[in-house]
C-alpha positions in Angstrom: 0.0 0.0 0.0 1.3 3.4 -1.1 0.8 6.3 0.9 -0.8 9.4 -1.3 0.9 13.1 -0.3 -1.4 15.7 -0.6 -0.8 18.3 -3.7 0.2 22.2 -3.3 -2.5 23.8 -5.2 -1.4 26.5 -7.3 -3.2 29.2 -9.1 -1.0 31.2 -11.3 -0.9 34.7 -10.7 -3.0 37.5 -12.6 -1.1 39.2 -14.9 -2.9 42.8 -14.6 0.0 44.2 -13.5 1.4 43.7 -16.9 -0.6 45.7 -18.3 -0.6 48.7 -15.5 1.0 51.2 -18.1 -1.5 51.4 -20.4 -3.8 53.8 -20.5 -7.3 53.0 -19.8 -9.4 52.7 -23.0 -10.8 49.2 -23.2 -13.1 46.7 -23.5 -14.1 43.9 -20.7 -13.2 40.6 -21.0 -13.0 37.6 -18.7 -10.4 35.5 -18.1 -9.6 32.4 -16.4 -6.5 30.6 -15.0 -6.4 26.4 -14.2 -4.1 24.7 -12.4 -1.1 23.2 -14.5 -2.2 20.0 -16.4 0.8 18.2 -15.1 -0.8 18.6 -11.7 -4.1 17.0 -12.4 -6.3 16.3 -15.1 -9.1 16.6 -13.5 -8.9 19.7 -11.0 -9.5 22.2 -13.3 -10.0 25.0 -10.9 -10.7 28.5 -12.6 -11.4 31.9 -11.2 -12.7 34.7 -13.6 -11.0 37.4 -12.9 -12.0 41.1 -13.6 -8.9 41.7 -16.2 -9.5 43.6 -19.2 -8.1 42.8 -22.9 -6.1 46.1 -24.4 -7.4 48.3 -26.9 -5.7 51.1 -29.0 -7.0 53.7 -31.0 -5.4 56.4 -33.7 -4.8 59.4 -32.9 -3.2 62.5 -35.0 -1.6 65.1 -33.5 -0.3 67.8 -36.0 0.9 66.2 -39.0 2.2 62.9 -36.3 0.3 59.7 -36.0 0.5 58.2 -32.3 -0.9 54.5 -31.2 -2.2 54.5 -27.5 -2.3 51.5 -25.6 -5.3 51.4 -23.0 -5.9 48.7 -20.5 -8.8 48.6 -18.2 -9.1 51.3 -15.2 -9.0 49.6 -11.3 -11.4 47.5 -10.5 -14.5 48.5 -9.0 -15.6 47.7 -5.8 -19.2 48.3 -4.2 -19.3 48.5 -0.5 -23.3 48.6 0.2 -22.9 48.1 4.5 -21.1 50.6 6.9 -17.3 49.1 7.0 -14.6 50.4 9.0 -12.0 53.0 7.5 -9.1 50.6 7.9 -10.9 48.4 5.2 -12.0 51.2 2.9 -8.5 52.5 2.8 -7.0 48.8 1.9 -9.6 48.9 -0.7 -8.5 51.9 -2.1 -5.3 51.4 -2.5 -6.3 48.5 -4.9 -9.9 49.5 -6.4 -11.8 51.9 -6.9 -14.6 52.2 -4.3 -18.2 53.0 -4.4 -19.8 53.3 -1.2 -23.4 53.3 -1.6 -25.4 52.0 1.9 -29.2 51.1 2.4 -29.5 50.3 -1.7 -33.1 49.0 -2.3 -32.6 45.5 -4.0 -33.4 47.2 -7.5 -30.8 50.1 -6.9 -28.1 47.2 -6.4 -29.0 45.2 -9.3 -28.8 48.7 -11.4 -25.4 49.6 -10.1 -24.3 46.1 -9.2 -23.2 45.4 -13.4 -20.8 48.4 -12.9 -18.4 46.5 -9.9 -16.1 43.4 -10.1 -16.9 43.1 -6.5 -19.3 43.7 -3.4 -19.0 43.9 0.4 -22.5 43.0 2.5 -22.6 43.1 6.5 -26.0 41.2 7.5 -29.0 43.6 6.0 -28.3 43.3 2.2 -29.6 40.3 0.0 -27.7 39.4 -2.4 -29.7 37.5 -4.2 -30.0 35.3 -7.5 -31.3 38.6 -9.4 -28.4 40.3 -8.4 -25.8 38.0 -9.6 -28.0 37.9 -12.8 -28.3 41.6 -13.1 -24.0 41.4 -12.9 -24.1 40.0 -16.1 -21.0 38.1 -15.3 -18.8 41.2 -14.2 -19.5 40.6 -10.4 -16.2 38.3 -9.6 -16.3 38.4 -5.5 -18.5 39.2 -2.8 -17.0 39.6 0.4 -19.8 39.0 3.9 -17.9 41.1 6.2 -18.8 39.0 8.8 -19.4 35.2 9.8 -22.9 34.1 8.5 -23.4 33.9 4.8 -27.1 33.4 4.9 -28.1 36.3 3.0 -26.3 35.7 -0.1 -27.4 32.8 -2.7 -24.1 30.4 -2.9 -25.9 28.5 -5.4 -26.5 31.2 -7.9 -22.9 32.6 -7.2 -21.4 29.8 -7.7 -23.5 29.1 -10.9 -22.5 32.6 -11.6 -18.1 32.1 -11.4 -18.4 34.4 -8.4 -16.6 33.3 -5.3 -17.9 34.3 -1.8 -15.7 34.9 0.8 -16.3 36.0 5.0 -14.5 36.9 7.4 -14.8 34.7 10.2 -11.9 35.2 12.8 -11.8 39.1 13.7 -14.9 39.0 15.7 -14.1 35.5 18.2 -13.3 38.2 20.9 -16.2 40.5 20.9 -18.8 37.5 20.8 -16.9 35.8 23.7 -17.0 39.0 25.7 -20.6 39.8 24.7 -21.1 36.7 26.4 -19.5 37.5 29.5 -20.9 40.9 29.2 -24.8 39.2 29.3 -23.7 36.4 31.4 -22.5 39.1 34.5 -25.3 41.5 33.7 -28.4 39.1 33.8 -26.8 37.3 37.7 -27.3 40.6 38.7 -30.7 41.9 37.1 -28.3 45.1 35.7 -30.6 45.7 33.0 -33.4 45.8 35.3 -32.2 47.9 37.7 -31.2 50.7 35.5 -34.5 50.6 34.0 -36.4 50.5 37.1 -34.0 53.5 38.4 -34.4 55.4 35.7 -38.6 55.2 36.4 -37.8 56.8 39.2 -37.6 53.9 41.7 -35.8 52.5 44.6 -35.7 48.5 44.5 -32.8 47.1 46.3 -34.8 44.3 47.4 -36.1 43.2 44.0 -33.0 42.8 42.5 -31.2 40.9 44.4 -28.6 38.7 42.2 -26.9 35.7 42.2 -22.8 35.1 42.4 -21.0 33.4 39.5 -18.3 31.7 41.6 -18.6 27.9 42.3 -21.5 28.1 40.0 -21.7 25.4 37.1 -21.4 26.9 33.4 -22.1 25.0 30.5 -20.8 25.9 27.2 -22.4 24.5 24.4 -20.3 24.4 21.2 -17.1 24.5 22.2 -15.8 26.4 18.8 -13.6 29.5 18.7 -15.9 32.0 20.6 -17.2 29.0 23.4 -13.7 28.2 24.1 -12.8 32.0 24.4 -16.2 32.3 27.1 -14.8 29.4 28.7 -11.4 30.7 29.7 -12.9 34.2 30.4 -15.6 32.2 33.1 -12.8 29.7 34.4 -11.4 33.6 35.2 -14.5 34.5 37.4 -13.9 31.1 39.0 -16.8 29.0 37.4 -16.8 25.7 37.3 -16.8 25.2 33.5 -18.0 22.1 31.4 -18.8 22.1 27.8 -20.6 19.8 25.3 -19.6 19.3 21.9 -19.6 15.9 20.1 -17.3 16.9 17.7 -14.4 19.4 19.4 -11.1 17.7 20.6 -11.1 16.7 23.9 -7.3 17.4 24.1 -8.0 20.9 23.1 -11.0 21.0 26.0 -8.7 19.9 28.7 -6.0 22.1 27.5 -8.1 24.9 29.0 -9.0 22.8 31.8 -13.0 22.3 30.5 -14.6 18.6 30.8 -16.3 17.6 27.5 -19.8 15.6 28.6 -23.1 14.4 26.6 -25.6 16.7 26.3 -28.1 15.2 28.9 -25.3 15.3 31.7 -24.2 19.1 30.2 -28.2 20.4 30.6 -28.7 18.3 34.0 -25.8 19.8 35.6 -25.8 23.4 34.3 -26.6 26.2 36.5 -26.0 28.4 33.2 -25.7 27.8 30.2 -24.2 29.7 27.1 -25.1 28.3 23.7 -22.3 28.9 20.9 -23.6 26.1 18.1 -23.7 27.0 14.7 -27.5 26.9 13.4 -27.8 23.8 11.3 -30.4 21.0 10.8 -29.3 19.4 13.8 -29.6 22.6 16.3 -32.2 24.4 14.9 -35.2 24.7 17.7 -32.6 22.4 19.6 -33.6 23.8 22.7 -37.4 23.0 23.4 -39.7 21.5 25.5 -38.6 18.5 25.6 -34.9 20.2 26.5 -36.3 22.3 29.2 -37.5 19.7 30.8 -34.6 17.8 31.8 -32.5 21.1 33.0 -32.2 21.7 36.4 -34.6 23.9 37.7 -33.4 28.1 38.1 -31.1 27.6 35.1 -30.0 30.7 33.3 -29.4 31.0 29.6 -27.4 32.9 27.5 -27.2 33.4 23.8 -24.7 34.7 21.5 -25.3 32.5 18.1 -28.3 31.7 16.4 -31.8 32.5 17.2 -33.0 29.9 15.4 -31.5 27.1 18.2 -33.7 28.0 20.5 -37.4 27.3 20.3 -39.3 30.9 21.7 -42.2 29.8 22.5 -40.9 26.8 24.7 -38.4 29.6 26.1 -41.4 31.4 27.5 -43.1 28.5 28.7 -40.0 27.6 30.5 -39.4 31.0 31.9 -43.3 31.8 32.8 -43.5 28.2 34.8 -39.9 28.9 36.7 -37.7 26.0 34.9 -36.0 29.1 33.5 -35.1 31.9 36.0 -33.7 34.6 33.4 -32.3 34.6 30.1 -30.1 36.8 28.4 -30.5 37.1 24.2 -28.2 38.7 21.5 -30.3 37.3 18.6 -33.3 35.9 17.6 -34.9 33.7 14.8 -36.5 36.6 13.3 -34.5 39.8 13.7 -35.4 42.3 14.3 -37.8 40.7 16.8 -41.7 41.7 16.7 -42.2 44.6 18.7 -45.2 42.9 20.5 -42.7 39.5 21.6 -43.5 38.1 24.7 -39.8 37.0 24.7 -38.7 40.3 23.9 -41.0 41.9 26.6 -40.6 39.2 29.5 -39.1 40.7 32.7 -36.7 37.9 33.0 -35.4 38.9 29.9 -32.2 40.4 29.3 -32.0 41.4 25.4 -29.4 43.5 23.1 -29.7 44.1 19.2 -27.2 41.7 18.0 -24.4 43.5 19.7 -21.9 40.3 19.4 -19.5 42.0 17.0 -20.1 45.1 17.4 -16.9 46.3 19.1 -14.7 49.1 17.4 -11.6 46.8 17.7 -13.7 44.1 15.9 -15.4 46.4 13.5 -11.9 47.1 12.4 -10.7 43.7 12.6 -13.6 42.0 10.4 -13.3 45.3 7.7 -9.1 44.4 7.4 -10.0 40.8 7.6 -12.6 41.3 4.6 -10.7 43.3 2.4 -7.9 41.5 2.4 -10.4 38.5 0.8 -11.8 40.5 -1.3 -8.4 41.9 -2.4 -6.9 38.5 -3.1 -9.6 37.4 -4.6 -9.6 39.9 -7.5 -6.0 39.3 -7.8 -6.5 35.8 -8.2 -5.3 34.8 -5.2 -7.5 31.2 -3.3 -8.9 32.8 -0.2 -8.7 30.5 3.0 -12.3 32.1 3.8 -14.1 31.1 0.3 -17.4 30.0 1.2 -18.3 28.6 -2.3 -17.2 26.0 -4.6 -15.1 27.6 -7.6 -15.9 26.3 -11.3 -14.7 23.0 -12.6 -14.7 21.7 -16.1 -17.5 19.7 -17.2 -15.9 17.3 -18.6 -14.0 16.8 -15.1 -17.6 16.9 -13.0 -19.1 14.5 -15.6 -16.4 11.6 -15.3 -16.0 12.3 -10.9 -19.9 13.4 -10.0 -20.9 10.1 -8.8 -17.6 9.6 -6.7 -17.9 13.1 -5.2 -21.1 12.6 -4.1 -20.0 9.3 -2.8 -17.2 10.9 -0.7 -19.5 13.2 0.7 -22.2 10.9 1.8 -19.7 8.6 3.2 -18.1 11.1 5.4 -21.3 12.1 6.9 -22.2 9.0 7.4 -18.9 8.1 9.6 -19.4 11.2 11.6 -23.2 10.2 12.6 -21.7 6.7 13.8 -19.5 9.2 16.3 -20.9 8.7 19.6 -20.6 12.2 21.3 -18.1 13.3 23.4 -15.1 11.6 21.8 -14.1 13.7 19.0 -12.9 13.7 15.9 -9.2 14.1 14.9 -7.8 11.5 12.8 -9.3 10.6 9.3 -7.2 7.9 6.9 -9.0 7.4 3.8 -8.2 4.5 1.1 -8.8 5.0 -2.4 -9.1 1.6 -4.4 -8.4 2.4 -8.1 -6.2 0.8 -11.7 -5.2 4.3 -12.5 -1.8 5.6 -11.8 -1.3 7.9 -9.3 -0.4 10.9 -11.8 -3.9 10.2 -13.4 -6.1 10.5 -10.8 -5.7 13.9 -8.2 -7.5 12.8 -4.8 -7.7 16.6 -3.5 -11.3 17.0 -4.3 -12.5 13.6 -3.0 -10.7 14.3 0.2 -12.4 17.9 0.1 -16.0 16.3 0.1 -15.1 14.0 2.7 -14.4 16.7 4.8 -17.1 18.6 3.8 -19.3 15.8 4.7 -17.7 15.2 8.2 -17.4 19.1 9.2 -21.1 20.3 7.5 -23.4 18.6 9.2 -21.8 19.6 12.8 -20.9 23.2 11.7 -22.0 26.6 10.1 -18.6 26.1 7.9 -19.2 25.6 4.2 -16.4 23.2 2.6 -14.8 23.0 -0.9 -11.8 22.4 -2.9 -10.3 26.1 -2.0 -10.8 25.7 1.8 -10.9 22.1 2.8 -7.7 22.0 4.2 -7.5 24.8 5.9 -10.4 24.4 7.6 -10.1 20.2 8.6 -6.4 21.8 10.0 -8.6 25.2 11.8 -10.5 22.0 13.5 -7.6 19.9 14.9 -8.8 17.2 12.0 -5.7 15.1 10.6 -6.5 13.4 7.6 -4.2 11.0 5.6 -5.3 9.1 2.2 -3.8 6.0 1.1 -3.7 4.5 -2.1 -4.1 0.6 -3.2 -3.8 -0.3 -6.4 -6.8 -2.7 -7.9 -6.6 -4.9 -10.9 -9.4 -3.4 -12.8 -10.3 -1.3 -15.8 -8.5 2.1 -15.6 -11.3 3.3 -17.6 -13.3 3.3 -14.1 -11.5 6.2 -11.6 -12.1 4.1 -8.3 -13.2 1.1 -7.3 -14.2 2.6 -3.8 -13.6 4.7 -1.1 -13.0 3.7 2.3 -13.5 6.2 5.6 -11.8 5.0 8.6 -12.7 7.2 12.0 -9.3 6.6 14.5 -9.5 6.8 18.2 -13.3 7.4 18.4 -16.2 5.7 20.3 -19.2 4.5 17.9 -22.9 5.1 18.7 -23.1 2.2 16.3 -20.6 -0.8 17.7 -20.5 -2.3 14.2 -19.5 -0.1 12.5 -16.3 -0.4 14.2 -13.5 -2.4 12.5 -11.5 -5.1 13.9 -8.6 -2.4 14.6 -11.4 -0.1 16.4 -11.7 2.2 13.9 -15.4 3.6 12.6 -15.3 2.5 9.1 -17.5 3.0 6.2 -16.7 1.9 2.6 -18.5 2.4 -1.1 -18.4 2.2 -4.4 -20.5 3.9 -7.4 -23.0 1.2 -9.5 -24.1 2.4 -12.6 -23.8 6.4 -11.3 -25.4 5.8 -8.2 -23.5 6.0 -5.0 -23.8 2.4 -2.6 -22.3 1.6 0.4 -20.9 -1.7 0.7 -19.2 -2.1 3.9 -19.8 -1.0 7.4 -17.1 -2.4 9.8 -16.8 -6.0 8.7 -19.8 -6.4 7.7 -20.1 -6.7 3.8 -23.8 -4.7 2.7 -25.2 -3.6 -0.6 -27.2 -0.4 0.1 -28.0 2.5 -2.2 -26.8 6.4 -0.8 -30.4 7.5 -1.8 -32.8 9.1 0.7 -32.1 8.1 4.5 -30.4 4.9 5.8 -31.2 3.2 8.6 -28.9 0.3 10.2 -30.0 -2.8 12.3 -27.7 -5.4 13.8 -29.4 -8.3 14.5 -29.4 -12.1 15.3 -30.0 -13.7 11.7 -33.5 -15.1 11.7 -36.1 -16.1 9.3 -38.8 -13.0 9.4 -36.4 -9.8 10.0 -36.8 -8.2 7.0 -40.5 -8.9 6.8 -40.9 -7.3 10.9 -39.0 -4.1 10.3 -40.8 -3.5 6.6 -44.2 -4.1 8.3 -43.0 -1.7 11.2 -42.1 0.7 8.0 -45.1 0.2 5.6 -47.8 1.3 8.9 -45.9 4.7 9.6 -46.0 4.8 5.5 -42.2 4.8 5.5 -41.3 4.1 1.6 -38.1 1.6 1.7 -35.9 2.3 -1.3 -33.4 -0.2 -0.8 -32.2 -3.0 1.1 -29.0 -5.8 2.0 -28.2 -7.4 4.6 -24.6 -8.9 5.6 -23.9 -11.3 7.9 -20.6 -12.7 9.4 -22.6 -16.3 9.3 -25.9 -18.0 8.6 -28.0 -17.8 12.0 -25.3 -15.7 13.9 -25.3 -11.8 13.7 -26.1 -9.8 10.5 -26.3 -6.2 9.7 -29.5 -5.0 7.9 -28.8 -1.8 6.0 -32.4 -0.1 4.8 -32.8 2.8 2.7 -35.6 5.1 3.4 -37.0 7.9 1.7 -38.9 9.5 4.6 -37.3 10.2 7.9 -39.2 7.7 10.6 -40.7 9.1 13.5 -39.2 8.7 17.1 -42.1 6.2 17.9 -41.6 4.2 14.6 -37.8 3.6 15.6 -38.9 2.9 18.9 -40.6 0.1 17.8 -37.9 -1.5 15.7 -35.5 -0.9 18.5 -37.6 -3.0 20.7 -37.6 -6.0 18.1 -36.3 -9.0 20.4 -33.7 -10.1 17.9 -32.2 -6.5 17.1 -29.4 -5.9 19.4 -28.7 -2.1 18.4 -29.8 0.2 15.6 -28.8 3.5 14.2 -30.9 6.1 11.7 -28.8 8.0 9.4 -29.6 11.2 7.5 -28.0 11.9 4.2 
């Protein structure tokens, strides 16, 4: 078995500067750079960059003829938010700058075909009619921020238009907005002042409660929960986080305890949420949360509106399982004026003040400009958000294999049992091509797009996959074996093997105690063929649900029958055993997600040991 180095990827550089002595007089043109064929045949990476071809023109002076050479002016850049000066004077050094704020979303698609690139905070949309309106000019837009959901990534993509953020600058100001809320809601500061300022006297009312010896649970343990953690250790807190997917080397480094959700939530005396908003999280606090937190818990939020449920918020804070909450941001911002949340005397609420610090003000406008910058120089930003264009010839041979990485890699991180961590990812190609034929970079890229995603508001492609598996503490190796086969096939399959990880799913474990998931593409469609030792023949379509089980006549017939009444539709199903009438794994597609009482029921088969459902 050969081991497979990962690639430098190289972008050459633009070659505007070239032309810098021409004078402008020109026509636009786009032009696009790939990677060096020697390096891949397949990568095929381009940017369209805002370069210009160069014109010339007569002109007669006296009884003289003189040829001008023009080249295109500076690049244009539209800023439609407030950014700070620091940024606008990066920008204009490089660009010329338009700063145009609170466009109406027909004003910035009239302007927008005028600029090679646009910065948005939050408030603008930048929609598919924008990017359509560009008429291909538009070549970046920079989120001067963290969250991207206000820009299409499908249409710029479809567009050549990379996106980039700026996700680092602001870690500090969240984690002290935290603090900030965290300090300010123990002791009813809000409250007081306003009460004060009524003209009253209510020492008695506002009697607090003191942070020290007091349990804090920190839920997400990214860049800003890890910050809030240090800065609570600080006010001597007794700090424990939960995070199924963060380094537990990393936790302990800072002296934090990584637990399971139930134990985080039962033990909390507050709690500070700092999870991305994702499928997963969204409404993630509810009800059915509320009601296993201790009684008198206090909750802050810095993140996402959408991960907590309102309504069950109020419920929880009107009956006393909630004593106070403090809130940065909502699901719908700005809130209605008439919300009960908004409005509840328990409540401690600010405007979405997380970043909004001069130092990170000034930090996110550097940070974004500098993306924005490189981008239009040609430059692979670290912080690209969006896949860049690939050759159709290149999607059309890999399409089914990328989507097979993808799936597989979310699959292995659902079989993570929380707690544990991720860190080390070796992945085996199988495959009769040689090496120099057949670049890996943008299979690995979808493997750890499908292990980050699905746990994080991180979007992962080609440009930034490595950076950000290596942003994450996420090691991943690739090995190569060669199989006697038709070369005219890229792979054979893929392997995924999770190191050093406990499984929620104990077969899916390997005989070295690795997770590990294998597949292979079947006429275009992705299948998964092994899941630990256990050999299974499964299409990557829909849902998947996994059974092991004692092997016995009537266990295909009692789990379909289970299916069928809850009118699950089963797209596809195998089933691998290690021996007739020992165990077996039964691996069932499913097109609908099943309800918690229709799993319930096939978990309490006799002859099914565990079970697992699976989203893809």
């Amino acid at each position: 078995m050969a081991s497979v180095a990962a690639k430098p990827l190289h972008l050459p550089a633009a070659t505007a500067g070239e032309l810098s002595s021409l004078t402008p007089y020109s026509t636009a043109a786009s032009v696009s750079f790939s990677s060096p064929r020697s390096q891949s045949s397949f990568l095929g990476l381009r940017l369209a960059l805002p370069l210009k071809t160069p014109c010339f023109r007569k002109r007669t002076e006296g009884r003289g003829l003189r040829i001008e050479a023009a080249a295109a002016a500076r690049p244009t850049v539209l800023v439609a938010e407030k950014l700070g000066d620091a940024g606008l004077e990066l920008l204009r050094g490089f660009a010329n700058v338009d700063c145009s704020y609170n466009l109406a979303p027909e004003e910035l698609c009239a302007k927008i075909s005028l600029c090679d690139a646009l910065i948005v905070r939050s408030g603008t949309k930048v929609t598919r009619e924008v990017f359509e309106a560009a008429k291909g000019r538009l070549k970046v837009v920079g989120r001067a921020g963290v969250g991207i959901d206000n820009v299409d990534l499908q249409a710029a993509t479809e567009h050549g238009c990379l996106v980039v953020n700026a996700p680092t600058a602001n870690t500090v100001a969240a984690a002290e907005h935290g603090i900030a809320l965290l300090a300010s809601m123990a002791r009813n500061v809000a409250q007081a002042d306003a009460s004060m300022k009524a003209g009253k006297w209510q020492r008695n009312k506002y009697v607090g409660v003191s942070l020290v010896g007091k349990t804090l649970v920190v839920m997400g343990f990214g860049k800003v929960g890890s910050e809030v953690a240090r800065r609570a250790k600080g006010l001597g807190m007794h700090v424990i986080a939960h995070d199924p997917y963060a380094p537990a080397d990393r936790a302990r480094a800072i002296g934090v305890e990584l637990v399971s959700f139930d134990e985080a939530i039962s033990a909390a005396d507050f709690i500070s949420l700092h999870m991305p908003l994702t499928p997963s999280t969204a409404k993630l606090f509810n009800d059915e949360t509320f009601a296993k937190v201790k009684k008198g818990v206090r909750i802050i939020n810095v993140a996402r509106g959408g991960v907590i449920d309102e309504d069950a918020l109020v419920r929880a804070l009107d009956d006393g399982t909630v004593a106070q909450a403090a809130l940065d941001v909502f699901t719908v911002e700005p809130p209605p004026k008439d919300s009960k949340l908004v409005m509840h005397e328990k409540v401690t609420v600010t405007p979405h003040l997380g970043a909004s610090t001069v130092e990170a003000q000034e930090g996110v406008a550097i940070e974004i400009a500098e993306a924005v910058i490189g981008a239009l120089k040609g430059e692979l930003a670290a912080t690209a958000v969006n896949a860049p264009m690939v050759p159709a010839e290149v999607l059309s041979e890999l399409a089914p294999y990328v989507i097979l990485a993808e799936k597989l890699g979310r699959l292995a991180v659902q079989l993570v049992a929380g707690g544990s961590g991720v860190k080390g990812v070796k992945v085996v190609y199988k495959s009769a091509r040689d090496p120099d034929d057949l670049d890996t970079r943008i299979l690995r890229a979808m493997i750890t797009k499908g292990i980050i995603e699905p746990i994080s508001s991180v979007f992962v492609n080609i440009v930034n996959a490595d950076y950000t598996a290596k942003q994450r503490g996420l090691r991943i190796s690739e090995e190569r074996i060669f199989h006697d086969d038709t070369p005219e096939i890229p792979l054979d399959s893929i392997q995924v093997q999770l190191s050093n990880v406990e499984s929620k799913f104990a077969s899916a474990l390997s005989d070295a105690g690795d997770i590990r998931v294998e597949g292979r593409v079947k006429d275009g469609i992705p299948h998964l063929t092994l899941v630990g030792s256990f050999s299974v023949d499964v299409s990557l379509e829909g849902n998947l649900i996994l059974c092991r089980q004692v092997d016995q006549p009537g266990m295909i017939g009692h789990v379909g029958i289970i299916l069928g009444n809850q009118n699950v539709n089963i797209n596809f199903m195998s089933v691998g055993r290690t021996a007739p009438r020992k165990h077996a794994i039964m691996a069932i597609g499913v097109d609908e997600e099943p309800d918690k009482e229709t799993l319930k029921k096939i978990g309490e088969i006799p002859a099914i040991e565990e079970f697992v459902f699976l989203g893809l």
